[in-house]
C-alpha positions in Angstrom: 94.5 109.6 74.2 93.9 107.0 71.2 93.0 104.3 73.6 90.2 107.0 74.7 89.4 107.8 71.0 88.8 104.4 69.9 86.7 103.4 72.8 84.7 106.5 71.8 84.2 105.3 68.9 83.4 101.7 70.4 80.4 103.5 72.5 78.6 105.2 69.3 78.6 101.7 67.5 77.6 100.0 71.0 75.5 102.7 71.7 73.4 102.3 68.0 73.5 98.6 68.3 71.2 98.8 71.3 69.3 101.3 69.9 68.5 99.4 66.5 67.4 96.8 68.5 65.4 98.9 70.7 63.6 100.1 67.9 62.8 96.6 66.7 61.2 95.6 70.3 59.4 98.7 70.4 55.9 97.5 70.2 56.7 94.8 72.1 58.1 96.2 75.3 56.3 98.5 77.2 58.8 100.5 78.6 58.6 102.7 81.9 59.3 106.3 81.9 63.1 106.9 83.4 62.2 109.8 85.8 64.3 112.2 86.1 66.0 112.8 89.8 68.1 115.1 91.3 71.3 113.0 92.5 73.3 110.0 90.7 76.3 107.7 91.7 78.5 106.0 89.6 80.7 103.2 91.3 82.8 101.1 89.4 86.1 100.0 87.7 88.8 101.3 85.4 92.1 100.4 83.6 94.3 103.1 82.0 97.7 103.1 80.6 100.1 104.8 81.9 101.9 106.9 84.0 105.4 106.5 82.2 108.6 105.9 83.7 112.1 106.5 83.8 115.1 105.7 85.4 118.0 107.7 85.7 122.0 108.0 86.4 121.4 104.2 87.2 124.9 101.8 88.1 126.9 103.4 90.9 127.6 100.7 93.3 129.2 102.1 96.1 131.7 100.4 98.3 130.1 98.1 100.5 133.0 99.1 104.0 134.1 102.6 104.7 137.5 102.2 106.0 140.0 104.5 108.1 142.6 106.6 106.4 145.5 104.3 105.8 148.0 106.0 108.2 145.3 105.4 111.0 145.3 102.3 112.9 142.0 100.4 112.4 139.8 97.5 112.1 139.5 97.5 108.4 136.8 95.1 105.9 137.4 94.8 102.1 135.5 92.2 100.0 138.5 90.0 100.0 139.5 90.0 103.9 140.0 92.2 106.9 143.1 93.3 108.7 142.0 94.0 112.5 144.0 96.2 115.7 147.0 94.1 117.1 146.1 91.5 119.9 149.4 91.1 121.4 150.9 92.5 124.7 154.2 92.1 126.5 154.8 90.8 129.4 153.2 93.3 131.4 150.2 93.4 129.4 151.0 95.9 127.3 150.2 96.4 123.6 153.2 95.9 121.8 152.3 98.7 119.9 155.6 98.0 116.9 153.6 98.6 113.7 152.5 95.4 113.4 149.2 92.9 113.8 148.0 89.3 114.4 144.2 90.0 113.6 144.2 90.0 109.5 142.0 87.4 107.7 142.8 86.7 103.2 141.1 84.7 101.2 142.6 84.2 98.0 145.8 83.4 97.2 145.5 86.1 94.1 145.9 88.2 96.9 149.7 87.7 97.9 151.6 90.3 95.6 154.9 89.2 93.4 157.0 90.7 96.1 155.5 88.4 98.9 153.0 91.1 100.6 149.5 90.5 100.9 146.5 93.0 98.9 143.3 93.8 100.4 140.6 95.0 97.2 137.2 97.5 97.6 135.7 97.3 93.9 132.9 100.0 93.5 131.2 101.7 90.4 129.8 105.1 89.0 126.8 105.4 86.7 127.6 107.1 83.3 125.1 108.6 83.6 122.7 106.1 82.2 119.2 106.6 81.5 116.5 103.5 81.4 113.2 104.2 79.9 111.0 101.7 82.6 108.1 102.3 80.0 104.5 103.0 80.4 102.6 101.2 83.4 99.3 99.9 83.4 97.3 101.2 86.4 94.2 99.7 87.3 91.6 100.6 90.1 87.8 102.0 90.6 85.8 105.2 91.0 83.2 106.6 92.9 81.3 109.7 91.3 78.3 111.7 92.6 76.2 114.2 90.5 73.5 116.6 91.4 71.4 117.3 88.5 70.3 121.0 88.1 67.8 120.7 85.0 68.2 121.1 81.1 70.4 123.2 79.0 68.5 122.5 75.7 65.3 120.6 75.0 67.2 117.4 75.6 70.1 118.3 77.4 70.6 117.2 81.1 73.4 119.5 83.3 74.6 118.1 86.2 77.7 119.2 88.5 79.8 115.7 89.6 82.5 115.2 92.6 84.3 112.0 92.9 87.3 110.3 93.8 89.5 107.4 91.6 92.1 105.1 92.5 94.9 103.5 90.4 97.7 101.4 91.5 101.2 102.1 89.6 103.6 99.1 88.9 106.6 100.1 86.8 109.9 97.9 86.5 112.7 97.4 84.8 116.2 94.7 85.0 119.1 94.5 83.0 122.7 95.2 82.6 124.2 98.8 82.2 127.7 99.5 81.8 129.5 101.5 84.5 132.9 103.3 85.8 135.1 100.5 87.9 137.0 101.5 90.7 138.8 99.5 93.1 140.5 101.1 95.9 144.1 98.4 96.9 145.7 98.5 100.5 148.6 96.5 100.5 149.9 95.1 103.5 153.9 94.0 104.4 154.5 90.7 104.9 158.2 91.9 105.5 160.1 88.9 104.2 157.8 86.5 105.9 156.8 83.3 103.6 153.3 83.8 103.1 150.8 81.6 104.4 148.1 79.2 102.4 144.9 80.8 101.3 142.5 81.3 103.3 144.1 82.1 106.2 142.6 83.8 109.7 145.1 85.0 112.5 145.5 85.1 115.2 146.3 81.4 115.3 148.1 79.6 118.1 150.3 76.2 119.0 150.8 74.1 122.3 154.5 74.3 123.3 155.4 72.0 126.3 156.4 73.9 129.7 160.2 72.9 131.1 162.0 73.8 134.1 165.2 75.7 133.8 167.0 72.9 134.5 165.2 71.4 131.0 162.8 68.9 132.9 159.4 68.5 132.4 156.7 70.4 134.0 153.8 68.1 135.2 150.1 69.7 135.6 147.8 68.5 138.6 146.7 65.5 136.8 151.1 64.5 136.1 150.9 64.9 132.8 153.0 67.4 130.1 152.0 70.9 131.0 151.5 73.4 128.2 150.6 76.5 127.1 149.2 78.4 124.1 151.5 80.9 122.2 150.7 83.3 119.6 151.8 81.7 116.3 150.4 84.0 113.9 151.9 85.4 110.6 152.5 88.4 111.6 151.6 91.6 108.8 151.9 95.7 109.0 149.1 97.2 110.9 149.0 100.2 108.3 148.7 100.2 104.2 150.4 101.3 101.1 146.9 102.6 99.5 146.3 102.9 95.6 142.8 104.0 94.4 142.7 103.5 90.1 140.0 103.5 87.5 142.1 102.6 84.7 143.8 99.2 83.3 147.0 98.6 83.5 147.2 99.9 79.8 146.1 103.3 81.1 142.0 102.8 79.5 139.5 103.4 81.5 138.0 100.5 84.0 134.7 99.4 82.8 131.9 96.9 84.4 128.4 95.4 83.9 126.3 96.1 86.7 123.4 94.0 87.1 120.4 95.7 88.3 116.6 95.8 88.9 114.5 99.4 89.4 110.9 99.5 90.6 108.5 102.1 90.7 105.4 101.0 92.5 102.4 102.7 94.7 99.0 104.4 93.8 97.2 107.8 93.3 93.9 108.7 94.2 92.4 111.6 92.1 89.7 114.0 93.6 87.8 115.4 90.2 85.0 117.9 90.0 83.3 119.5 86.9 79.9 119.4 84.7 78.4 117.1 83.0 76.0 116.7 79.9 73.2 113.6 79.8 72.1 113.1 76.2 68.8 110.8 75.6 69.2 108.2 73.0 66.3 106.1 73.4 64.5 105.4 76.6 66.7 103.2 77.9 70.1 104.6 76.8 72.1 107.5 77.6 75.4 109.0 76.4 77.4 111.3 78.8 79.8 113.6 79.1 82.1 115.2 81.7 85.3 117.1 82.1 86.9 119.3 84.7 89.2 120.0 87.5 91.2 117.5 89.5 93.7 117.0 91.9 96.2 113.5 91.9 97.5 112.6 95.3 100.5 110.0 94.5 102.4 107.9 96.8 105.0 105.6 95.7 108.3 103.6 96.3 111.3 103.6 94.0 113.5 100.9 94.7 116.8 99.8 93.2 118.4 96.8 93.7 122.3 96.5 92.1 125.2 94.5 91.9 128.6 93.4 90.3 130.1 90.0 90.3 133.8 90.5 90.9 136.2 87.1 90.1 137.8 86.5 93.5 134.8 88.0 95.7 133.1 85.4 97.8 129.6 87.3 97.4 128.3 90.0 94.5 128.9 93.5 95.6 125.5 94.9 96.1 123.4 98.5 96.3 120.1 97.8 97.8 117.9 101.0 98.6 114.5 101.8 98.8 112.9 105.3 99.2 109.1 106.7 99.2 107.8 109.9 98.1 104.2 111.6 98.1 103.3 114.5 95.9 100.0 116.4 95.3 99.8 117.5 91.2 97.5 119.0 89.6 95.4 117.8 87.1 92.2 118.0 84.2 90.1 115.2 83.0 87.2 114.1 80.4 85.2 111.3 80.3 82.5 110.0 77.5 80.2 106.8 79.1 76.9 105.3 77.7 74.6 104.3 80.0 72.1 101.4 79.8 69.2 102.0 82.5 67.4 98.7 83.7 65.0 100.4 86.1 64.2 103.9 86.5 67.0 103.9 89.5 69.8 101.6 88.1 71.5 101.1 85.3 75.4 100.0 83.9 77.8 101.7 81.8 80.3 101.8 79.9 83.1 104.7 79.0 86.0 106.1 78.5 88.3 108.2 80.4 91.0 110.6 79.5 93.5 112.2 82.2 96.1 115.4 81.8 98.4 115.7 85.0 102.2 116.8 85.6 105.1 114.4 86.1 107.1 114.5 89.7 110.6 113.2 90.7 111.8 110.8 93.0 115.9 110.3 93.9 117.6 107.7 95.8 121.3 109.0 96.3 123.0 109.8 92.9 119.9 107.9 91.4 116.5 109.3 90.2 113.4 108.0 88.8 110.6 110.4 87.0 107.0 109.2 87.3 105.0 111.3 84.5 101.3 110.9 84.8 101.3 113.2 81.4 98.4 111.5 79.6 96.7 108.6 80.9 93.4 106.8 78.9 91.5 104.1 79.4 88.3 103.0 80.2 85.7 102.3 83.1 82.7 100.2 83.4 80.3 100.3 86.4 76.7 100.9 88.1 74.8 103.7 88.0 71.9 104.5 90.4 69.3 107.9 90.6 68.3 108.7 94.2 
């Protein structure tokens, strides 16, 4: 509203400078009577600040796999391996179905325990609850206005009734760190006794063993050399885990990380206004006006989020990407002031300002929200006017 104010104010000194000079050039310029018409348009451009907004309950990462109950064999994928169904079969191609599996992948060697088993991690976050103001956007577009002019009020006066439509883009974001609730859910698998292998490590792996007779000879292949053949060699682990969720240290406080993140609010709203307005004469040539009325602010926008946290032993950050659109229809009142400048009798410039009063709307993405409040908006708008 003080943006509005002080281009107000901007107008009445604009609005005397030309009219000083006017005065000056008066017997000098023969000027044209500006006749009177029944219809106008106004096309042109505005800026205004605003709509504000705000972020909210902004951090939760969730985890990146969903994985099977841990007394259910499964394929399973945590951010530091994955431990897969058992490949084997017996000799008459049957799983060997004993609790165990060759499919398991690690990749650290954090991950073998200090009594020899091997630990798979999923690291997530929860928001605290935190709020990010994403501040107040600047929104920038054009107008299109049309008035039909139905005579004086007062000796000077004109009264006209206007119908027109705005646009405004919206552009609103905000990065930085916030501090969240850590939780890392830890399946650990049984090596049972086995030395554990070098990190990384992927099974199923396999060797060549030579083929012998049962007498211990040699078995040749077609071309009379060694024959082989390929024999699971893999390390082999339990195909089910011991599972431990926590949120705390090891001293029993609470698990805290920074979660990196970047929020965006972005899209446009057209506004359909309607109302009177009042055409004051300053001198021949100039013209103050003013409007105000009812209006109607269909918005369309995107919120988007884009998180992570970096976790020490995690090949890649552990990221929350999502993106959501919303459309709303709010109500709304406006007012505008504009001086005119008239170059014919049919067209002329101008220059005003324009002040906005709408409702704000809400817009969530999982446990996430962002509020979009057009509240107030000002600016100003600058254009062509034309009689017709």
């Amino acid at each position: 509203m003080r943006i509005a104010v002080f281009i107000a104010a901007g107008l009445a000194v604009f609005a005397g400078i030309l009219h000083a000079q006017s005065d000056d050039d008066e017997d000098e310029m023969d000027y044209f009577p500006l006749v009177p018409t029944g219809s106008s348009m106004h096309f042109g451009m505005r800026i205004v600040g605003g709509p504000k907004v705000s972020f909210h309950n902004v951090g939760t990462v969730p985890v990146s796999n969903s994985i099977a109950d841990a007394n259910v064999p499964s394929f399973r994928s945590y951010n530091d391996g994955t431990v897969g169904l058992d490949g084997r079969t017996d000799s008459g191609g049957r799983p060997s179905n004993d609790g165990l599996t060759n499919s398991w992948s690690a990749n650290y060697a954090s991950q073998i325990t200090s009594s020899g088993d091997v630990a798979y991690h999923l690291h997530s976050t929860n928001s605290f609850g935190t709020n990010i103001n994403g501040g107040t956007a600047t929104a920038s577009g054009w107008e299109l206005q049309f008035g039909k002019s139905y005579g004086k009020i007062a000796r000077k006066v004109d009264f006209s009734l206007i119908g027109g439509i705005t646009f405004a883009g919206i552009n609103s974001k905000k990065s930085t760190e916030v501090t969240a609730q850590f939780t890392t859910l830890t399946d650990t698998y049984s090596l049972y006794g086995q030395v554990p292998p070098s990190m990384p490590y992927t099974a199923p792996t396999t060797q060549s063993q030579r083929l012998v007779d049962s007498n211990g000879a040699p078995v040749l292949n077609a071309n009379g050399g060694q024959a082989t053949q390929s024999t699971d060699a893999s390390i082999l682990i339990s195909q089910n885990p011991t599972r431990v969720v926590s949120s705390t240290n090891s001293d029993g406080t609470p698990a805290i990380k920074q979660v990196q993140g970047h929020w965006q609010i972005k899209g446009a709203y057209y506004t359909f206004r309607f109302g009177p307005m009042f055409q004051v004469p300053v001198t021949e040539r100039i013209k103050l006006t003013f409007a105000f009325g009812a209006a109607a602010s269909f918005v369309g926008t995107s919120y988007k989020e884009d998180e992570e946290i970096v976790i020490d032993d995690v090949i890649a950050p552990i990221t929350n990407v999502q993106e959501k659109t919303r459309s709303v229809l709010l109500p709304a009142v406006f007012a505008d002031a504009n001086a005119e400048y008239w170059l014919t009798e049919r067209t002329g410039f101008y220059l005003g300002a324009t002040y906005q009063k709408s409702k704000s709307f809400n817009q969530t993405l999982d446990d996430s929200s962002a509020t979009v409040d057009l509240g107030s908006t000002s600016g100003f708008q600058s254009g062509f006017t034309l009689r017709f």
